[in-house]
PDB file of N, CA, C and O in Angstrom, chain B, residues numbered from 101:
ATOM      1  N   UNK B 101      93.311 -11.672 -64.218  1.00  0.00           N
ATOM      2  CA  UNK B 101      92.227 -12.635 -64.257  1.00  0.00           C
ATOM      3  C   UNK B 101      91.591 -12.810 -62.876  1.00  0.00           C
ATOM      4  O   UNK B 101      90.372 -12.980 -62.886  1.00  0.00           O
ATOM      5  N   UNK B 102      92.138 -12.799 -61.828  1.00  0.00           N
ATOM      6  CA  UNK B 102      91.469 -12.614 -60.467  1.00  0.00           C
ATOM      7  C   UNK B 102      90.846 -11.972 -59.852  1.00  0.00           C
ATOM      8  O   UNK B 102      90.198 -12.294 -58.856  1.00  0.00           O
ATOM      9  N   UNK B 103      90.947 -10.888 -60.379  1.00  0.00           N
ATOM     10  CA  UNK B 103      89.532  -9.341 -60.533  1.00  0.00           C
ATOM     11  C   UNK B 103      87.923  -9.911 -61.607  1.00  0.00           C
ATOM     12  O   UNK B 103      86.883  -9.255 -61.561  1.00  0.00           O
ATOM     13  N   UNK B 104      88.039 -10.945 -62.308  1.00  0.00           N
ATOM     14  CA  UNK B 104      87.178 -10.927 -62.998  1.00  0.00           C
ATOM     15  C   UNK B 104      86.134 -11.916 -62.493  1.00  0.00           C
ATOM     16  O   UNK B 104      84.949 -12.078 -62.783  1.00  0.00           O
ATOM     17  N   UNK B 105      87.125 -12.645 -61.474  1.00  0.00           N
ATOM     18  CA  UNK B 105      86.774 -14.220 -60.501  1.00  0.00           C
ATOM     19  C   UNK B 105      86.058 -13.157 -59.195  1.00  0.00           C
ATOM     20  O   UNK B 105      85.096 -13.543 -58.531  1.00  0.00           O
ATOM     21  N   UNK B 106      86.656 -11.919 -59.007  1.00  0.00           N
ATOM     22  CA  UNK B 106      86.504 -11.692 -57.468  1.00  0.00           C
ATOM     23  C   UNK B 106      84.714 -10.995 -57.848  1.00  0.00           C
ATOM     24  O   UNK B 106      83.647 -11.347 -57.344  1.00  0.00           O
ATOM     25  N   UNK B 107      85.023  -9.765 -59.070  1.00  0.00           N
ATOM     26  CA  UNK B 107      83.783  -9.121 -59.488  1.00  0.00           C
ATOM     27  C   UNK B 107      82.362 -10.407 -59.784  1.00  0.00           C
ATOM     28  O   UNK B 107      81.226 -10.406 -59.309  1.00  0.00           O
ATOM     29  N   UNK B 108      82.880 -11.184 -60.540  1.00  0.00           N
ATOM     30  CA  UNK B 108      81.721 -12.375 -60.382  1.00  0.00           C
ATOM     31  C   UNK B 108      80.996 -12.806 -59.518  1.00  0.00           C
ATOM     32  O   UNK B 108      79.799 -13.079 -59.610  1.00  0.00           O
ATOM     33  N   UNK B 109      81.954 -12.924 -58.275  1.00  0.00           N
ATOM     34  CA  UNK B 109      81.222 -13.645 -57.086  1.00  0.00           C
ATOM     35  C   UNK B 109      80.717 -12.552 -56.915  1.00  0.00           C
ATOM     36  O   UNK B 109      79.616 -12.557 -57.466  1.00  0.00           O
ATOM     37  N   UNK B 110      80.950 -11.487 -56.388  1.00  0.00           N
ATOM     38  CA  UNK B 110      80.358 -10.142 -56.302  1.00  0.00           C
ATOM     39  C   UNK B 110      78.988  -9.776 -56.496  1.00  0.00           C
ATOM     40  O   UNK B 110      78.078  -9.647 -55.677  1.00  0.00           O
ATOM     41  N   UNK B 111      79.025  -9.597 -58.052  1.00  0.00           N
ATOM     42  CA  UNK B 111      77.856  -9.596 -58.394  1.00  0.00           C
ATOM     43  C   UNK B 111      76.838 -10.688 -58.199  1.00  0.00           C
ATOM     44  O   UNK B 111      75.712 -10.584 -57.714  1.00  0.00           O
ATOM     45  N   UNK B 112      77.632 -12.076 -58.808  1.00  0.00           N
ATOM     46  CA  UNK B 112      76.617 -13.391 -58.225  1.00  0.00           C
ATOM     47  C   UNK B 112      75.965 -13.643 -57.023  1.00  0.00           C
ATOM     48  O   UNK B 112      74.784 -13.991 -57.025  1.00  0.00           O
ATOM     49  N   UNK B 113      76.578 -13.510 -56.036  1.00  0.00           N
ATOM     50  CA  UNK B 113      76.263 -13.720 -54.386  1.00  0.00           C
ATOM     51  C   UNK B 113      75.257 -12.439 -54.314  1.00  0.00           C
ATOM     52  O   UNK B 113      74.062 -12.727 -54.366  1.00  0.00           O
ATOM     53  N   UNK B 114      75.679 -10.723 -54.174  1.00  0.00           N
ATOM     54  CA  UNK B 114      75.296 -10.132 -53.683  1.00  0.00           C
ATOM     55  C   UNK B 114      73.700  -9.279 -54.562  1.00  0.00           C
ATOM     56  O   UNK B 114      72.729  -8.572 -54.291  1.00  0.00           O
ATOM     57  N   UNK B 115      74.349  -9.972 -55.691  1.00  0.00           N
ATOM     58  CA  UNK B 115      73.407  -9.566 -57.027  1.00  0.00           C
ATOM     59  C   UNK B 115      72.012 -10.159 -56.774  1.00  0.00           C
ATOM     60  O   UNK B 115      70.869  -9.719 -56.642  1.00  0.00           O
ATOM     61  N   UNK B 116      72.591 -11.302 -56.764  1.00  0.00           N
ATOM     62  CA  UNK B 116      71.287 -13.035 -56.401  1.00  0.00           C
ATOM     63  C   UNK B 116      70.328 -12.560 -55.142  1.00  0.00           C
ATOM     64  O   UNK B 116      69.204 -12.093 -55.328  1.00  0.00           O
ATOM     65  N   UNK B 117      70.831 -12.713 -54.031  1.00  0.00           N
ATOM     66  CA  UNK B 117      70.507 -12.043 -52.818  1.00  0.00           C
ATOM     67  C   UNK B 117      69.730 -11.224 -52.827  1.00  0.00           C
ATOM     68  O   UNK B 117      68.625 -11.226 -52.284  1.00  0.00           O
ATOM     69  N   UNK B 118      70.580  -9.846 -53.901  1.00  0.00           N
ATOM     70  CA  UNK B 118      69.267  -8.485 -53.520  1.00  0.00           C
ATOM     71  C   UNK B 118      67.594  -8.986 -54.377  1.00  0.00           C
ATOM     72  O   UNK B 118      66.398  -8.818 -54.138  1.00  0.00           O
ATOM     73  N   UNK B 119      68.305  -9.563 -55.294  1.00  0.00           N
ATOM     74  CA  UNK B 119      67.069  -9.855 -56.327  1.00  0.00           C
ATOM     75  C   UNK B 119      66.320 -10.473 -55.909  1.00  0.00           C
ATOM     76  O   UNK B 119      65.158 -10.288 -56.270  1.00  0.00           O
ATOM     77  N   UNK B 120      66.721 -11.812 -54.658  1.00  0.00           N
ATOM     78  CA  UNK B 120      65.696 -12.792 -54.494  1.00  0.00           C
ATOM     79  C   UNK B 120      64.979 -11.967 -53.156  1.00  0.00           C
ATOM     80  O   UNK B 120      63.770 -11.941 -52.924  1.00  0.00           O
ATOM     81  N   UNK B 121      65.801 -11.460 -52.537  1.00  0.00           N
ATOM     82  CA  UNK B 121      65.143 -10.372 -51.198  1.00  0.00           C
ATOM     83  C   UNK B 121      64.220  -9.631 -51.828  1.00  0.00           C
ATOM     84  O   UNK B 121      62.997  -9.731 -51.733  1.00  0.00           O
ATOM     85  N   UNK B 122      64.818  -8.921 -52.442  1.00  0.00           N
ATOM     86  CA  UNK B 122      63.633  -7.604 -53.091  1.00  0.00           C
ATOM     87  C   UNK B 122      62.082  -8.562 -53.562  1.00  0.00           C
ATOM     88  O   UNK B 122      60.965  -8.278 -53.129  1.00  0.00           O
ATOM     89  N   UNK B 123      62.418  -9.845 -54.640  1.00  0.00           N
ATOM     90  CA  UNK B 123      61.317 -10.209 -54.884  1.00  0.00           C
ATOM     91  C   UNK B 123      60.476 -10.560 -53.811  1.00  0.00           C
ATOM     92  O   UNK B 123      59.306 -10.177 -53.805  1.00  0.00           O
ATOM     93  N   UNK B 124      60.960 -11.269 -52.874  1.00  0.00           N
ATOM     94  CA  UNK B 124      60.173 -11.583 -51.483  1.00  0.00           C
ATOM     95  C   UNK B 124      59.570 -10.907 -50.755  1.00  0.00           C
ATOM     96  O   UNK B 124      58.682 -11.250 -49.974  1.00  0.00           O
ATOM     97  N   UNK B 125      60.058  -9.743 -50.973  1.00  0.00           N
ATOM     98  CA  UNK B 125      59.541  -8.564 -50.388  1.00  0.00           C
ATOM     99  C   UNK B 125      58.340  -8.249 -50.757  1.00  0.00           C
ATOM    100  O   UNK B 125      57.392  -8.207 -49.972  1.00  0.00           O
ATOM    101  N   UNK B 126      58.252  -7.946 -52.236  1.00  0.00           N
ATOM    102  CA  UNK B 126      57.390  -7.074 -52.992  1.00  0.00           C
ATOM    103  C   UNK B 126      56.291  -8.135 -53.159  1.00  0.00           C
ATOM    104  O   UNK B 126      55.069  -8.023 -53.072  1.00  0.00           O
ATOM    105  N   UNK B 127      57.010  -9.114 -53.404  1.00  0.00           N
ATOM    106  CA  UNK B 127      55.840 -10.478 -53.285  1.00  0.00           C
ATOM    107  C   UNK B 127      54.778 -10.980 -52.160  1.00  0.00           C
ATOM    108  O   UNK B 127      53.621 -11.387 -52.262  1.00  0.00           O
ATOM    109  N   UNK B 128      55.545 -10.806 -51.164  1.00  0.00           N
ATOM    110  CA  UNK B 128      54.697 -11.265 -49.877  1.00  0.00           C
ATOM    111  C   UNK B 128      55.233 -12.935 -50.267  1.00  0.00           C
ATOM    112  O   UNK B 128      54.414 -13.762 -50.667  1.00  0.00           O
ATOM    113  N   UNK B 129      56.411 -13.206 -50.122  1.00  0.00           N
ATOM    114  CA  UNK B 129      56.494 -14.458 -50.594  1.00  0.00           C
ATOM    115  C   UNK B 129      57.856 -14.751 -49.315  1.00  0.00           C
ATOM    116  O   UNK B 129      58.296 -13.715 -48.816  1.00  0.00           O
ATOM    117  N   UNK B 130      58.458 -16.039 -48.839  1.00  0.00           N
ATOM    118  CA  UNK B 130      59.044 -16.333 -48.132  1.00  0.00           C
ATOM    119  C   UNK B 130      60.611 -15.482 -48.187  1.00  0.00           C
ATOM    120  O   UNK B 130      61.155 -15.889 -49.214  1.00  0.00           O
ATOM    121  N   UNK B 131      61.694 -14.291 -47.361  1.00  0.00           N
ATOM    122  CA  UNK B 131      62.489 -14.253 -47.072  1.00  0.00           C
ATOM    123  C   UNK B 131      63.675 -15.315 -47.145  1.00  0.00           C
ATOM    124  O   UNK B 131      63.293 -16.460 -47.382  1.00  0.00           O
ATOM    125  N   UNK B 132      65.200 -15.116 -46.965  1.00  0.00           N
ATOM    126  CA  UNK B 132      66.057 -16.098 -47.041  1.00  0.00           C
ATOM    127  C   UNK B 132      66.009 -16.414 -44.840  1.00  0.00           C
ATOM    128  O   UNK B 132      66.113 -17.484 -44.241  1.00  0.00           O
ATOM    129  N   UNK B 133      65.800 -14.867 -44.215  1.00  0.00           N
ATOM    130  CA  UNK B 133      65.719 -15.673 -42.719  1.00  0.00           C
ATOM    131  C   UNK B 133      64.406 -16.160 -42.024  1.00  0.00           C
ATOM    132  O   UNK B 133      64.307 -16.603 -40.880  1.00  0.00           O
ATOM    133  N   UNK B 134      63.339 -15.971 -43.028  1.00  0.00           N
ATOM    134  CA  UNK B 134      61.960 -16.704 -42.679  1.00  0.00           C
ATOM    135  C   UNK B 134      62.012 -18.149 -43.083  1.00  0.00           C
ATOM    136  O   UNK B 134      61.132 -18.913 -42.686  1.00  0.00           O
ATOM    137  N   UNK B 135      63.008 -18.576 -43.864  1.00  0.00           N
ATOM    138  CA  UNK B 135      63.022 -19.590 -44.434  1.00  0.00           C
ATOM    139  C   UNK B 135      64.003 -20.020 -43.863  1.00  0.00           C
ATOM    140  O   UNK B 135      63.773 -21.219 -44.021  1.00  0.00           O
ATOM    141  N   UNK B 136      65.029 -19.983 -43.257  1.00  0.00           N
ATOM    142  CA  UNK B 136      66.200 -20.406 -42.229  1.00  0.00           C
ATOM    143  C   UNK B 136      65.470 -20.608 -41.127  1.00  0.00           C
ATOM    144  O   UNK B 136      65.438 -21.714 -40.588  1.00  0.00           O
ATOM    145  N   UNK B 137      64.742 -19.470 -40.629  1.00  0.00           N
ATOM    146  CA  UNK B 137      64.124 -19.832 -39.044  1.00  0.00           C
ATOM    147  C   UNK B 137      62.675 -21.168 -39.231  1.00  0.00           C
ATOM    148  O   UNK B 137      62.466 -21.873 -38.244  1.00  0.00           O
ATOM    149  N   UNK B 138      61.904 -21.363 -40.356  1.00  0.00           N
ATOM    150  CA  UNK B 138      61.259 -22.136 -40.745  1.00  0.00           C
ATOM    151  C   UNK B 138      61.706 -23.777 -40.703  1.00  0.00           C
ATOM    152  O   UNK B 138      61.220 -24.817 -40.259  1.00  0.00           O
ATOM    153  N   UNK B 139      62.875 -23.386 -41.404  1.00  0.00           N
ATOM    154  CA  UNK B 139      63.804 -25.098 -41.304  1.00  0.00           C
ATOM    155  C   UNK B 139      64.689 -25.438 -39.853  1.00  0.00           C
ATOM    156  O   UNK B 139      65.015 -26.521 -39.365  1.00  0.00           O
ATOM    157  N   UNK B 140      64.883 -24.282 -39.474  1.00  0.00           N
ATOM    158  CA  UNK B 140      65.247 -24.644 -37.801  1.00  0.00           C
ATOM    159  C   UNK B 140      64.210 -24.978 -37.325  1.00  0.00           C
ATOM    160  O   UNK B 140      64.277 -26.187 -37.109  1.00  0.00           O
ATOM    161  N   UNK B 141      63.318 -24.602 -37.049  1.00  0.00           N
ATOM    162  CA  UNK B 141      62.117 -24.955 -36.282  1.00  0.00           C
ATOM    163  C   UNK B 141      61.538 -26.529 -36.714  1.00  0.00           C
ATOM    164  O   UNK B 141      61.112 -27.401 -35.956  1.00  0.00           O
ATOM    165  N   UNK B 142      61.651 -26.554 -37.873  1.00  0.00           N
ATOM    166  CA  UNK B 142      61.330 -27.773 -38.172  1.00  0.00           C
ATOM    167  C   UNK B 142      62.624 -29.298 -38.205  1.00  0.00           C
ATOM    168  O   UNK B 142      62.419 -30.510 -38.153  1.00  0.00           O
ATOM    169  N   UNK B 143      63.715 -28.615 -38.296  1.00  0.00           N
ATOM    170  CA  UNK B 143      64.766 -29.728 -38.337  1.00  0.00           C
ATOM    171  C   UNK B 143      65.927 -28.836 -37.396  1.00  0.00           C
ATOM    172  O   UNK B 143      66.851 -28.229 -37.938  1.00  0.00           O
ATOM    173  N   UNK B 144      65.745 -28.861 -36.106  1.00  0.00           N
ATOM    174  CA  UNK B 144      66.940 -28.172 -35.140  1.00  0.00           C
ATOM    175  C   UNK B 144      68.223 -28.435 -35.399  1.00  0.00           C
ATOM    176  O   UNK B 144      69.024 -27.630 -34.922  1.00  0.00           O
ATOM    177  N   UNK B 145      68.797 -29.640 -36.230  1.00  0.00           N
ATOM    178  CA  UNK B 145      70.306 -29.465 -36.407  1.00  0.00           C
ATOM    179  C   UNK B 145      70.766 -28.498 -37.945  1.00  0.00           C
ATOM    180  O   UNK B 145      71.935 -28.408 -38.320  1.00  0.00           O
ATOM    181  N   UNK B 146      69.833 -27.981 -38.523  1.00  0.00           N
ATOM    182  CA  UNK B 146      70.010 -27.543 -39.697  1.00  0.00           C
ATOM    183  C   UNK B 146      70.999 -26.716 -39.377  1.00  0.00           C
ATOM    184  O   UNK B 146      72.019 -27.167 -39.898  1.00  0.00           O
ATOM    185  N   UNK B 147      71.262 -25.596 -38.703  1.00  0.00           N
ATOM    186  CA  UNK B 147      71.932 -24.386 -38.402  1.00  0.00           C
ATOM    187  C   UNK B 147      73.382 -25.055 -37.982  1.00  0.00           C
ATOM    188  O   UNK B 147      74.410 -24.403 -38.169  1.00  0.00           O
ATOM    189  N   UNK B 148      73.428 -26.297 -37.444  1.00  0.00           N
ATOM    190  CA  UNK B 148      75.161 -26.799 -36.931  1.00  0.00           C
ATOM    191  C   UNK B 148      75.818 -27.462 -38.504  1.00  0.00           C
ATOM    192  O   UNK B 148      77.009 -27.409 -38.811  1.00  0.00           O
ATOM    193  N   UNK B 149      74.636 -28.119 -39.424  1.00  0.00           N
ATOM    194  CA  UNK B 149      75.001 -28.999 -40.498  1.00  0.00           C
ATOM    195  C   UNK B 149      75.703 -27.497 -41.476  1.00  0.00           C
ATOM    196  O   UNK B 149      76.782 -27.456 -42.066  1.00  0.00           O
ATOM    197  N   UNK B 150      74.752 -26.499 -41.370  1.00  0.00           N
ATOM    198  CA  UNK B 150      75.375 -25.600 -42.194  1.00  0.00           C
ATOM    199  C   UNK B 150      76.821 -25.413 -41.145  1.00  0.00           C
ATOM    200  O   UNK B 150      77.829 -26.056 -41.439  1.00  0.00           O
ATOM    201  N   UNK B 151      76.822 -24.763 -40.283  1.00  0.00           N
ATOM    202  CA  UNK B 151      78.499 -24.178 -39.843  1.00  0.00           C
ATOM    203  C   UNK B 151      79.299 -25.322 -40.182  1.00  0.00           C
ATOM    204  O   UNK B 151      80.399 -25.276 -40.732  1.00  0.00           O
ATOM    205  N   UNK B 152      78.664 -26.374 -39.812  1.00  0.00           N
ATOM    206  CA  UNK B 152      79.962 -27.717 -40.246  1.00  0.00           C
ATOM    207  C   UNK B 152      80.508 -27.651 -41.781  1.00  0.00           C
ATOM    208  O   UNK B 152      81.632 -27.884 -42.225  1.00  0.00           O
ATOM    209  N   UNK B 153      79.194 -27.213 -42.490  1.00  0.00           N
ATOM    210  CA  UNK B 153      79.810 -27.509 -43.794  1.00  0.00           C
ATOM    211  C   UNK B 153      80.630 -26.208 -44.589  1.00  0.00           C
ATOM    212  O   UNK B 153      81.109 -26.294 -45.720  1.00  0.00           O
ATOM    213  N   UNK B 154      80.666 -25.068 -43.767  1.00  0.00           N
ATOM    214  CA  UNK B 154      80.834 -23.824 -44.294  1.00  0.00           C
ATOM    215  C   UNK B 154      82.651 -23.776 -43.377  1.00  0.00           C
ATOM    216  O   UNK B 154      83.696 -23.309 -43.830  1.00  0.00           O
ATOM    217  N   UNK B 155      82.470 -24.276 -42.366  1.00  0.00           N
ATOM    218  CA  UNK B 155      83.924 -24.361 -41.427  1.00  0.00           C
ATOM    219  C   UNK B 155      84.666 -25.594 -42.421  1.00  0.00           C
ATOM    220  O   UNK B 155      85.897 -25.602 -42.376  1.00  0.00           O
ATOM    221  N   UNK B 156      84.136 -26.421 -43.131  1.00  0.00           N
ATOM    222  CA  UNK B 156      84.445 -27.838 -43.804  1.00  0.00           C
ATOM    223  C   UNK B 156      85.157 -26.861 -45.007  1.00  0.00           C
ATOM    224  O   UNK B 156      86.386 -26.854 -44.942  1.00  0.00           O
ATOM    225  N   UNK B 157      84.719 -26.255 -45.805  1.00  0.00           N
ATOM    226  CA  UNK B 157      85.239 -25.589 -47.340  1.00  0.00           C
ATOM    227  C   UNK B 157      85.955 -24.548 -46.777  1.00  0.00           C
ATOM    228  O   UNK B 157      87.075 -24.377 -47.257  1.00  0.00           O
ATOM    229  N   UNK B 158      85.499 -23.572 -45.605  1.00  0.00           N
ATOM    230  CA  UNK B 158      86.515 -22.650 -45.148  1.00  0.00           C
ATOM    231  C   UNK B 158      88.199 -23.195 -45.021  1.00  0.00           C
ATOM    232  O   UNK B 158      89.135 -22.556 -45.503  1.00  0.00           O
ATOM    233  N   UNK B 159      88.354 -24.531 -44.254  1.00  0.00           N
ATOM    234  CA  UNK B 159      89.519 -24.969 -43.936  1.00  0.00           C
ATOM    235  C   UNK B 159      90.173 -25.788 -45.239  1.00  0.00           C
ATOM    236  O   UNK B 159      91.386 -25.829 -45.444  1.00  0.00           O
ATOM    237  N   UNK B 160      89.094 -26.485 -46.154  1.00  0.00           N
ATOM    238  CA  UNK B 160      89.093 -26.721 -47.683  1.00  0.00           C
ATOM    239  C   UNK B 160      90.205 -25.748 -48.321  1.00  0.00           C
ATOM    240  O   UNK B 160      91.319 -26.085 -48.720  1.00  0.00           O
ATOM    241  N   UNK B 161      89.596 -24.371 -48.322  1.00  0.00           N
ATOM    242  CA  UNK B 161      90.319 -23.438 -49.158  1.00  0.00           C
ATOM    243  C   UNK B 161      91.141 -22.878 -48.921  1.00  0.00           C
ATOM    244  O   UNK B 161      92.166 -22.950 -49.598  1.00  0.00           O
ATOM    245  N   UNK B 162      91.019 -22.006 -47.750  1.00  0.00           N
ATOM    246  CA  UNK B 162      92.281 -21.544 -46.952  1.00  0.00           C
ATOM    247  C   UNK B 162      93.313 -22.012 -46.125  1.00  0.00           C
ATOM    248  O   UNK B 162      94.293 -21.386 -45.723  1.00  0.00           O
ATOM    249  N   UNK B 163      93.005 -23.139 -45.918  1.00  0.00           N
ATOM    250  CA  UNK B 163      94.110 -23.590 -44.805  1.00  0.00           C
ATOM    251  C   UNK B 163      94.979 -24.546 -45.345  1.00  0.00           C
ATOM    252  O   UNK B 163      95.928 -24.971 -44.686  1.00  0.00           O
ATOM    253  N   UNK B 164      94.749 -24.906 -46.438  1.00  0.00           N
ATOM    254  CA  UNK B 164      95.803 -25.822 -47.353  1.00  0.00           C
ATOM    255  C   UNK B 164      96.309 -26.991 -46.748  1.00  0.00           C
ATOM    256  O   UNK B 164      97.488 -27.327 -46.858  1.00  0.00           O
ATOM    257  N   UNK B 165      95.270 -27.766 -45.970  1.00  0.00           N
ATOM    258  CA  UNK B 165      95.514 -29.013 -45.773  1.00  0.00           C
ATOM    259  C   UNK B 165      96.692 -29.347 -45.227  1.00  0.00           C
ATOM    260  O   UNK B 165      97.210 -28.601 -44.395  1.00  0.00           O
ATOM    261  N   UNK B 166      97.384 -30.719 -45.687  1.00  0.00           N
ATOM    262  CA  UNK B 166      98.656 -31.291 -45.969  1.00  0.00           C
ATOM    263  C   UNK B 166      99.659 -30.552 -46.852  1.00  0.00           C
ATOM    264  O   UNK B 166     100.831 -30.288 -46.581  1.00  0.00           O
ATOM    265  N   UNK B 167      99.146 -30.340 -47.680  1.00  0.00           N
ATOM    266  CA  UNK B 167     100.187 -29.825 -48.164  1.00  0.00           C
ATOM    267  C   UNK B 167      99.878 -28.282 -48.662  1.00  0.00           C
ATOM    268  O   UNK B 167      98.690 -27.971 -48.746  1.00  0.00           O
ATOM    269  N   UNK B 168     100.717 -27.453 -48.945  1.00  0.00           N
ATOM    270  CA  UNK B 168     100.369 -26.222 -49.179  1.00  0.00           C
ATOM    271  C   UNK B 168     100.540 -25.833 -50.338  1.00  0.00           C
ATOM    272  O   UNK B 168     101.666 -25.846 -50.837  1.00  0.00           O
ATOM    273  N   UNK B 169      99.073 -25.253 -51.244  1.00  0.00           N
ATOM    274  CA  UNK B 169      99.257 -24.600 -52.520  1.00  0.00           C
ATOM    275  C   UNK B 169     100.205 -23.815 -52.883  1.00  0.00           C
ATOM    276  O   UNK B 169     100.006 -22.632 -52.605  1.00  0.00           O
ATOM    277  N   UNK B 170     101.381 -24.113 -53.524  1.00  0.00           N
ATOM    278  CA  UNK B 170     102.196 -22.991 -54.486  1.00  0.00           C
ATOM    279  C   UNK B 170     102.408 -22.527 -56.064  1.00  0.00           C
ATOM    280  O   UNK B 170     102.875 -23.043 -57.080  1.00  0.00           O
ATOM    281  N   UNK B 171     102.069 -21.816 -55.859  1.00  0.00           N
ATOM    282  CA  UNK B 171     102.304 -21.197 -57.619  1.00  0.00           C
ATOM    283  C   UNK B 171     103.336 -21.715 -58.101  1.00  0.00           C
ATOM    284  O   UNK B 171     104.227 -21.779 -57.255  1.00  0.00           O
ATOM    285  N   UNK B 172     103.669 -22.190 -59.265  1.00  0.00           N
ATOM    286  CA  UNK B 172     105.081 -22.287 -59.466  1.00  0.00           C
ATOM    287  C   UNK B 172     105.462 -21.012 -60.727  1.00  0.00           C
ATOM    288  O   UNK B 172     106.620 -20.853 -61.114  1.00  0.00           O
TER     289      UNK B 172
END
């Protein structure tokens, strides 16, 4: 069952991505880093709120807190 969780994100994340890139492309329509450098420019802490919140679920998931996830 963890191959079917890993292929999902897979496709979801990298699937999503090419599709919304490619359309932007072909579109003449806004990029995902024209639109990152757009909201920096306009709100300068955007880029720390993201690492905070991405270092926040990183240590969330992997680092097991207090106590540590075990299978039983």
């Amino acid at each position: 069952m963890r191959w079917v969780w890993i292929a999902w994100l897979l496709i979801a994340v990298v699937g999503g991505f090419a599709a919304l890139e490619g359309f932007a492309l072909t579109h003449d329509a806004v990029t995902l880093s024209e639109f990152v450098w757009d909201i920096s420019a306009a709100w300068p802490p955007f880029p720390f709120m993201i690492g905070f919140i991405v270092g926040f679920l990183t240590c969330h998931f992997w680092w097991g807190g207090v106590m540590g996830f075990k299978r039983r």
